[in-house]
C-alpha positions in Angstrom: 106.0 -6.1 256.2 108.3 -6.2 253.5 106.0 -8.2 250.8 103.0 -5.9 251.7 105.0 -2.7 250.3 106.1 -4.6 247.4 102.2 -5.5 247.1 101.2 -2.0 247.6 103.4 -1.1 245.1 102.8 -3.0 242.6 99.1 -1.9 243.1 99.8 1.6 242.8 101.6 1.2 240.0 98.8 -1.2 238.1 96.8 2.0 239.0 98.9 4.4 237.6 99.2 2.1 234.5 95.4 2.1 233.6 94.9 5.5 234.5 97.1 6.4 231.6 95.6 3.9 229.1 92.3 5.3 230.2 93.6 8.8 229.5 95.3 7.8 226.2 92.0 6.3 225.3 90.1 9.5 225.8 93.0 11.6 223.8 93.1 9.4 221.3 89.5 9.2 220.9 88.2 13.0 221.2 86.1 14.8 219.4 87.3 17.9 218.0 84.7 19.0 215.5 82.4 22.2 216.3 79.0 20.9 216.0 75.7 22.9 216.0 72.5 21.3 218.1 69.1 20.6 216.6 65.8 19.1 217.1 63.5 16.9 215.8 59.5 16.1 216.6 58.2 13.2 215.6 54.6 11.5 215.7 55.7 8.4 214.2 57.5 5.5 215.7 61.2 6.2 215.8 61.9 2.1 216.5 65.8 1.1 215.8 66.8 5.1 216.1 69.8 4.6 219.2 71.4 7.0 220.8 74.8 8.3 218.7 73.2 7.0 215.4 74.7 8.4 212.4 73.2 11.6 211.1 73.7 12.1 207.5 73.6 14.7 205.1 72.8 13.5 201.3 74.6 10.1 202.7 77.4 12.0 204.1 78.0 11.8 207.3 77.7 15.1 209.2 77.0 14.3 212.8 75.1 11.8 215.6 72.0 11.4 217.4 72.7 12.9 221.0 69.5 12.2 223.0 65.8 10.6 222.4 63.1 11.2 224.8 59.1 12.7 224.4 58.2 16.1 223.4 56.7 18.5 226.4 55.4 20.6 224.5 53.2 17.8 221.6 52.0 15.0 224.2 52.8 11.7 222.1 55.9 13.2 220.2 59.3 11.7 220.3 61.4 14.4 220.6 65.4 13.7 219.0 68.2 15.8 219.8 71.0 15.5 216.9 74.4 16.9 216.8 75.3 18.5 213.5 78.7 19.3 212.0 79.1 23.2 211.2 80.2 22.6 208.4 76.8 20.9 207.3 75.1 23.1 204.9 72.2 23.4 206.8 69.7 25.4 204.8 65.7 26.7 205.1 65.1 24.1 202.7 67.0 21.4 204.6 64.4 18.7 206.1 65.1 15.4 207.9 63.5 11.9 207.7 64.2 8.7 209.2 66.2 6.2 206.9 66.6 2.2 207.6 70.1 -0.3 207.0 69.2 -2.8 204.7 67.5 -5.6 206.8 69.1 -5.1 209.6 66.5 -2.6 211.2 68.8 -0.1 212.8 67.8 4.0 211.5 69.8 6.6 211.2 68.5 10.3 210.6 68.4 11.3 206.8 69.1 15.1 205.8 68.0 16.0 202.4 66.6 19.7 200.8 63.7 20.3 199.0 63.0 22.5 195.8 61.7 25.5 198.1 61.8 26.9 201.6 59.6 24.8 204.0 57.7 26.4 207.1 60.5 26.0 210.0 58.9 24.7 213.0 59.4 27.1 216.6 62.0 26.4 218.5 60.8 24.3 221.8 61.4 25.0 225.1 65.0 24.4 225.2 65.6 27.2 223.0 67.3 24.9 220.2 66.2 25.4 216.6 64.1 22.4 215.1 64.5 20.8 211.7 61.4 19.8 209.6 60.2 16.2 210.0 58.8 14.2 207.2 57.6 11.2 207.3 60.3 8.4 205.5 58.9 5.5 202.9 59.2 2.6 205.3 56.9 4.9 207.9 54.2 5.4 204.7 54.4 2.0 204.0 53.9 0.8 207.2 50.4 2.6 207.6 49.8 1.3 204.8 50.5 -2.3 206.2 46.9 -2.9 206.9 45.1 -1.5 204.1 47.9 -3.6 201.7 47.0 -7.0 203.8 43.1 -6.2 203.6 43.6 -6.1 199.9 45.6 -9.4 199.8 43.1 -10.8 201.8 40.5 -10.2 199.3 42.4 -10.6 196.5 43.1 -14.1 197.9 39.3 -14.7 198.8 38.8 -13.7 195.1 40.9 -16.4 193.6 39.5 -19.1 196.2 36.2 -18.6 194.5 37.4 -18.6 190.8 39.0 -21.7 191.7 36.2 -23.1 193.4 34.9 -27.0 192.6 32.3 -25.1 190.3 34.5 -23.3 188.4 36.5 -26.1 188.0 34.1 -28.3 186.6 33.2 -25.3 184.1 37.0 -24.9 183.3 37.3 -29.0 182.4 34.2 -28.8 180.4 35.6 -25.5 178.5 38.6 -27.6 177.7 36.7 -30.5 176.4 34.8 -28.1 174.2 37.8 -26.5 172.9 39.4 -30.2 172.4 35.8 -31.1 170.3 36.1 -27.7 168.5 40.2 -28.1 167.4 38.9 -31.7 166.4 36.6 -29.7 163.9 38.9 -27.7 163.0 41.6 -30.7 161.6 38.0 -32.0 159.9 37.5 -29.1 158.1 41.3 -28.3 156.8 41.0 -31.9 155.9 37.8 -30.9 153.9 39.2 -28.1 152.1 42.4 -29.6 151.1 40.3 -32.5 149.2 38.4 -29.6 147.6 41.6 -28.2 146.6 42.4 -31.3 145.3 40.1 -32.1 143.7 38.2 -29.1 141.8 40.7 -25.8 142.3 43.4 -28.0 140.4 41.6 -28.4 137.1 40.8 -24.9 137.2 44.4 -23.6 137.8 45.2 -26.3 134.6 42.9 -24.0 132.4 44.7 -20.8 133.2 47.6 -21.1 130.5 44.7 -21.2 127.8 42.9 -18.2 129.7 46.6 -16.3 129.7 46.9 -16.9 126.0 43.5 -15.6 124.7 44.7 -12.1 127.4 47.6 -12.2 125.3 45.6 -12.4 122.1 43.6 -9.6 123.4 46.3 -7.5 123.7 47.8 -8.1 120.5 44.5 -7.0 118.9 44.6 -3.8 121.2 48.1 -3.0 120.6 47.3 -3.0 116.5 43.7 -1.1 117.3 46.0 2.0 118.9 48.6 1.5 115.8 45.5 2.3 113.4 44.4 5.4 115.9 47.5 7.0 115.4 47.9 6.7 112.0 44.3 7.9 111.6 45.5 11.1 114.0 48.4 11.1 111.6 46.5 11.8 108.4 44.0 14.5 110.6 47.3 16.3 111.5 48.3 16.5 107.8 45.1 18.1 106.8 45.0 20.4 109.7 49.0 21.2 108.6 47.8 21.5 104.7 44.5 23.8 105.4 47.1 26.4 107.6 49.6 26.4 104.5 50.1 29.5 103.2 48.1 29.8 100.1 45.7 26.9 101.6 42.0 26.6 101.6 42.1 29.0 104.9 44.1 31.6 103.7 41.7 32.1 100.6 38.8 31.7 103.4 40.7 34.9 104.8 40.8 36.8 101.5 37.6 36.6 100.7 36.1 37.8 104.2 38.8 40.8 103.8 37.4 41.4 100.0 33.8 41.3 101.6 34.9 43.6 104.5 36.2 46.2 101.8 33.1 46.1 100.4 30.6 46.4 102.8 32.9 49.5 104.0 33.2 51.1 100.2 28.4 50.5 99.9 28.6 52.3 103.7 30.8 55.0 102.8 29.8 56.0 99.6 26.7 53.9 97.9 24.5 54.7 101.0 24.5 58.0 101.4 23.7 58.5 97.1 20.8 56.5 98.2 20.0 58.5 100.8 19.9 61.8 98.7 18.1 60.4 95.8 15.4 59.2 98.7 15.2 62.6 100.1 15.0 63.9 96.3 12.2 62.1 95.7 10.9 62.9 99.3 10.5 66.4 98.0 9.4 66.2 94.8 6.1 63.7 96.1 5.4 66.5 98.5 5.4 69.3 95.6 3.4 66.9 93.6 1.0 66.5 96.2 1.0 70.4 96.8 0.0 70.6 93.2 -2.3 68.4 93.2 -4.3 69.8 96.1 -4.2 73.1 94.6 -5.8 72.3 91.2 -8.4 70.5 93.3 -9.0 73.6 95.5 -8.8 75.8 92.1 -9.5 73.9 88.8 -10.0 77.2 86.7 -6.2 78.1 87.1 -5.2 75.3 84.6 -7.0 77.7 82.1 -6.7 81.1 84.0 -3.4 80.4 85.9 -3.1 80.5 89.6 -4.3 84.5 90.1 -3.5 86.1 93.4 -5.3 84.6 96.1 -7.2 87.3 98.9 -5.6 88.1 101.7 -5.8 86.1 104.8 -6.9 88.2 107.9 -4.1 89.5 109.4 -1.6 89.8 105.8 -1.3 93.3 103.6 -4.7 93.9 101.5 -7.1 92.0 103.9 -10.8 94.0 103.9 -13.0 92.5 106.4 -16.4 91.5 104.6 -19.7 94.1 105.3 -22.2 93.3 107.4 -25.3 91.7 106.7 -28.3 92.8 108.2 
């Protein structure tokens, strides 16, 4: 009787024992941080995404993933419940993806903002607010696993026929041909080096005698433009000794300015004597003429004088002559 209560109290006490490691544990371990509840709906696969995986704002961490199940409300949707921390700037422009660890395939949910407000999604029919969704790289790239491996595939059919049996029998024969054609090539560098040799040598010997006679060119040139500019020399003198004072254009100048006076002295006072004697004689011709027509009219009046001639019709004296029957 007496090792059963030593049994029974040892058992009690073992009991006792774990129940305060266990509630150590959970003191030790508790969560104190306020967090705020959102959701997420997704249409893509959410594969390696656990339950308490890390939820991470910019790379911090801010919180956990709390529940994954479907969406009632969009048949085929994987609805995620996250846990945010409150302090978590949590934004209109705040959106979430899905990011992967390395090779390891495990996810975690990726917060990140964009450059403007997005459209936020209604809250579903738990009443908790939803975050925006996008789809992450490794999703795109995963649809576009098969068009990527339909590509390679051709590509790789591609290359299979360009290095085909036919193609390489045309690729050895292009080789040979190059081969032939660089064995050409030495043959005529061979040929041109001879003709170097051989004629451009002797021609290149007969330069120093071509340099010379340039040189004696020159030399003739040089003494051609020394005679120039003593001829320009002399033409500057004479211009220099023509402008001299007292030169043959000053005396040029004196004798246009005697000539000037004058022409001015015949305009002002030769020309109009001439005129008058010109009108003088103007007059007397038209006397003489006068004279002359009345002796013809009246030839007596060289012996009788000129008389008084009878009045004109109309003047002092006139009589009208009778009538004749």
């Amino acid at each position: 009787m007496e090792n059963k209560s030593h049994a029974l109290a040892a058992g009690i006490f073992v009991i006792v024992v774990a129940a305060l490691l266990a509630g150590l544990g959970m003191w030790l371990t508790r969560d104190q941080t306020a967090y705020q509840i959102y959701e997420l709906s997704s249409k893509d696969s959410v594969s390696g995404l656990q339950p308490q995986a890390p939820v991470r704002y910019k790379g911090v961490a801010v919180g956990k993933v709390t529940r994954i199940g479907f969406d009632p409300e969009a048949p085929g949707n994987v609805l995620i419940r996250i846990a945010v921390n409150t302090t978590a700037p949590i934004s209109t422009t705040t959106f979430a993806t899905l990011g992967y660890q390395g090779v390891t395939g495990l996810a975690h949910v990726q917060l990140d903002d964009a450059d403007a407000p997005l459209p936020q999604p209604a809250p579903g029919a738990s009443g908790l607010p939803r975050l925006p969704l996008q789809t992450s790289t490794f999703s795109q790239v995963a649809e576009q696993g098969p068009a990527i491996m339909a590509q390679v595939q051709q590509a790789t059919e591609r290359i299979n026929t360009l290095l085909g049996d036919e193609n390489q029998q045309r690729f050895a024969t292009a080789l040979q041909q190059l081969g032939a054609a660089a064995g050409s090539i030495d043959q005529l560098v061979r040929h041109l080096d001879n003709t170097v040799s051989t004629r451009l040598d002797p021609a290149l010997a007969g330069v120093p005698a071509l340099t010379q006679d340039a040189q004696q060119t020159l030399h003739a040139l040089r003494q051609a433009g020394s005679s120039a500019a003593g001829a320009a020399d002399e033409v500057r003198q004479a211009v220099r000794a023509l402008n001299a004072e007292g030169g043959a254009l000053a005396e040029i100048a004196s004798g246009a300015k005697s000539l000037t006076t004058a022409a001015d002295r015949f305009g002002r006072v030769t020309l109009p004597s001439l005129n008058r004697a010109a009108d003088e004689t103007a007059r007397a011709a038209r006397r003489l003429g006068r004279t002359a027509t009345g002796i013809n009219d009246n030839p007596q009046s060289l012996i009788y004088g000129p008389g008084r001639a009878a009045a004109a019709p109309g003047e002092p004296g006139f009589v009208a002559p009778p009538n004749q029957p």
